[in-house]
N, C-alpha and C positions, 0 to 999 in steps of 0.2 A: 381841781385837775380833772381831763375827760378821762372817759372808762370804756373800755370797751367788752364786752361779751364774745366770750370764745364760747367755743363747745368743741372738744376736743376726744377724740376718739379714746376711748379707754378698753384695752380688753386684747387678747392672746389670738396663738390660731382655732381656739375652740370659740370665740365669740367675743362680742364685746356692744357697747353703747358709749353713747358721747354724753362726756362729763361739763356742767358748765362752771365757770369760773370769770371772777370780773379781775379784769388789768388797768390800772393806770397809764395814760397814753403819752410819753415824753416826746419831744421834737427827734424826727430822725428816726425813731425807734421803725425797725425793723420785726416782722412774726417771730422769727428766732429768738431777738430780746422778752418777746411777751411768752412766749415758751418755756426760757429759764427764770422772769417773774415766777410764775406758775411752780416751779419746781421749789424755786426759792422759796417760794412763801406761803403754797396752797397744798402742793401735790408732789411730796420730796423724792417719790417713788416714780415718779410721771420719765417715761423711756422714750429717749428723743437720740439721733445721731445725729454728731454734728462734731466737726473741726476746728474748721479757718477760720472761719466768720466772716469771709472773705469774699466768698463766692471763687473758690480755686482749688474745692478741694471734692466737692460733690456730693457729702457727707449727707447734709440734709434737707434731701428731696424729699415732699409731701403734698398734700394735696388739700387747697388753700381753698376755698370755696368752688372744691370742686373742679379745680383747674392746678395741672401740676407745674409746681416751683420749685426752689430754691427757697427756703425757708430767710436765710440770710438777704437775699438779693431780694424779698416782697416787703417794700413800705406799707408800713401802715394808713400813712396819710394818703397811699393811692385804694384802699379800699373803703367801703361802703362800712360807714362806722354806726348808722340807725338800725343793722340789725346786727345777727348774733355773726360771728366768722366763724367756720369750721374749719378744723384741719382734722384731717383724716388721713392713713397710712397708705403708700402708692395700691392701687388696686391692682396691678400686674401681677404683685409679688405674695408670698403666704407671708403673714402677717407672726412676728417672732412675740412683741410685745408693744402695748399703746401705737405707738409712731416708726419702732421699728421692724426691718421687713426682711425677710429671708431672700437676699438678690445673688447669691452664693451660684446659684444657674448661669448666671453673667459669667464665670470665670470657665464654667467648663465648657460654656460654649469658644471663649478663646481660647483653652486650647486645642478645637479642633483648625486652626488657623497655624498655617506652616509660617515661622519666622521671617524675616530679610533674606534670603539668599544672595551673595552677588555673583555677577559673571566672572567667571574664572579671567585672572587676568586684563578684568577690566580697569581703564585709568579713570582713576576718582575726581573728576570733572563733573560739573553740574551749571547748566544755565539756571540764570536767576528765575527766572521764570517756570521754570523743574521747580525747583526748590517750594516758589509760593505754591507751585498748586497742591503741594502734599504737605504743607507746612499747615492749612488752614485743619485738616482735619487731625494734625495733633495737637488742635488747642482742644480736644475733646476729654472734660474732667471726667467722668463715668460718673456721672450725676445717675444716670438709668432713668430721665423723665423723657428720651424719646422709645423706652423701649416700655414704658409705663403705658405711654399713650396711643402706642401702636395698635392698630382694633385689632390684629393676626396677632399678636400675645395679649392683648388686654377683653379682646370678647369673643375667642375663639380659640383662644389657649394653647395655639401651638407649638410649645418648644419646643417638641419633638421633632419638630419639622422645620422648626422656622430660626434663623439666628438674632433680627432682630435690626435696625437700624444701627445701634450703636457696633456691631461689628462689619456690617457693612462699610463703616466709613472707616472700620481698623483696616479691610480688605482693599479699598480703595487707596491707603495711604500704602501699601505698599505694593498693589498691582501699578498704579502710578510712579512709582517710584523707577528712576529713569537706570538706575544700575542694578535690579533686581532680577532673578532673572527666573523666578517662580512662577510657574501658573496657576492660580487659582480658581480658575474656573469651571473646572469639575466639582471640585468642593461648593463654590455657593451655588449651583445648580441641583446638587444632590444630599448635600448634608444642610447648607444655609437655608434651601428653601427664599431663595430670592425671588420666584417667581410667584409665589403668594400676596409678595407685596404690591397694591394697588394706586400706588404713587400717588396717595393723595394728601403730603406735605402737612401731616399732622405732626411727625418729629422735628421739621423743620420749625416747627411755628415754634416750638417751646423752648429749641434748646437755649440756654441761656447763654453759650459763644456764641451766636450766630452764625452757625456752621450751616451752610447750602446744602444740609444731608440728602435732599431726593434729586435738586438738581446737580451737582458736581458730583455725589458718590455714589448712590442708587442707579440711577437712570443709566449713567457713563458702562458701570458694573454690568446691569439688563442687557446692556447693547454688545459686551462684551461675546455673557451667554448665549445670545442672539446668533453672533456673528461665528462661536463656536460651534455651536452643537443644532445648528439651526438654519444655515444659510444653504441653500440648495446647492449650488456652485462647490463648496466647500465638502459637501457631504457628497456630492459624484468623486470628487478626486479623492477621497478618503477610499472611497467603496473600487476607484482603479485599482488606485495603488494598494490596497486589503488585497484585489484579485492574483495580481501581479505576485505575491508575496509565495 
């Protein structure tokens, strides 16, 4: 039977080093399956998250020779089996134990995001077409590999400033959303830090929905804050009617 050479990340948030370990290679098998080999039979201690096994639940995202996945969703038979594979824990995130990672920041940045509000008295009508274009960005599991890869949280650290792709496309499924009747647009201007982002479709490339996060939710959002806080025409009739008051 083939073998294949892992080295895998071993170590807390005070440090660590990649441990190597050989797996037997079956048809089909998946890094996730050679991860609980591993556990099973080498390293019972070995800290991995992981759910569905399904790719639906977003559990366990890592970083496969250096390119982040879906632990579940990476075949084996699609990588490079003449040398050693790495999997190492998302670099975005502080590292809790081996594979798993402190993403706990993700939740408090939702909730600085105001809920659905509807319009008072509004009738619950919806074209189809409403519906698909905010439908696509709740196929998003919170895997956290477009907010992994983001170079504004991943090499420049800012989540003090910055929200992050993946709540961009939370912002976008319900600024789109055609019976909502909140604005958001102060918020990702001021607390999201949307204007950090340089649209350059690295969360798009990975997520594993294939969600159009820079084109349909980013960009859309930009033009928003553009058009708010930004558009000259808009900003004299602000500054009348301020005088006027």
């Amino acid at each position: 039977m083939a073998e294949a050479i892992f080295e895998v990340f071993r170590g807390n948030r005070d440090g660590g080093k990649p441990a190597t370990y050989r797996v037997p290679i079956a048809p089909g098998m998946v890094v996730l399956d050679a991860l609980h080999y591993i556990q099973a039979h080498q390293a019972p201690d070995l800290a991995i998250r992981w759910n569905c096994k399904a790719g639906k639940c977003g559990s366990c995202s890592a970083e496969v020779n250096g390119r982040p996945r879906l632990t579940c969703k990476t075949r084996m038979d699609a990588l490079p089996l003449d040398k050693a594979i790495t999997v190492t824990p998302m670099k975005s995130f502080p590292v809790i134990k081996d594979l798993v990672t402190d993403v706990s920041w993700n939740y408090r940045v939702n909730k600085k995001i105001p809920p659905f509000e509807p319009r008072p008295g509004v009738e619950w009508k919806m074209y189809q077409r409403d519906v698909d274009r905010v439908q696509e960005f709740r196929k998003c599991i919170e895997c956290f590999l477009c907010q992994n890869v983001c170079h504004v949280l991943r090499e420049h650290e800012e989540k003090e400033q910055f929200g992050g792709p993946r709540f961009f496309v939370r912002v976008a499924a319900l600024e789109m959303h055609p019976l909502d009747s909140k604005s958001r647009t102060r918020i990702l201007k001021d607390e999201l830090g949307i204007g950090l982002c340089n649209i350059t479709k690295c969360c798009t490339e990975v997520c594993p929905e294939e969600i159009h996060i820079t084109d349909n939710a980013i960009i859309p959002l930009k033009e928003r804050v553009v058009d708010e806080f930004y558009d000259p025409v808009l900003f004299l009739v602000r500054k009348i009617r301020g005088a006027n008051k």
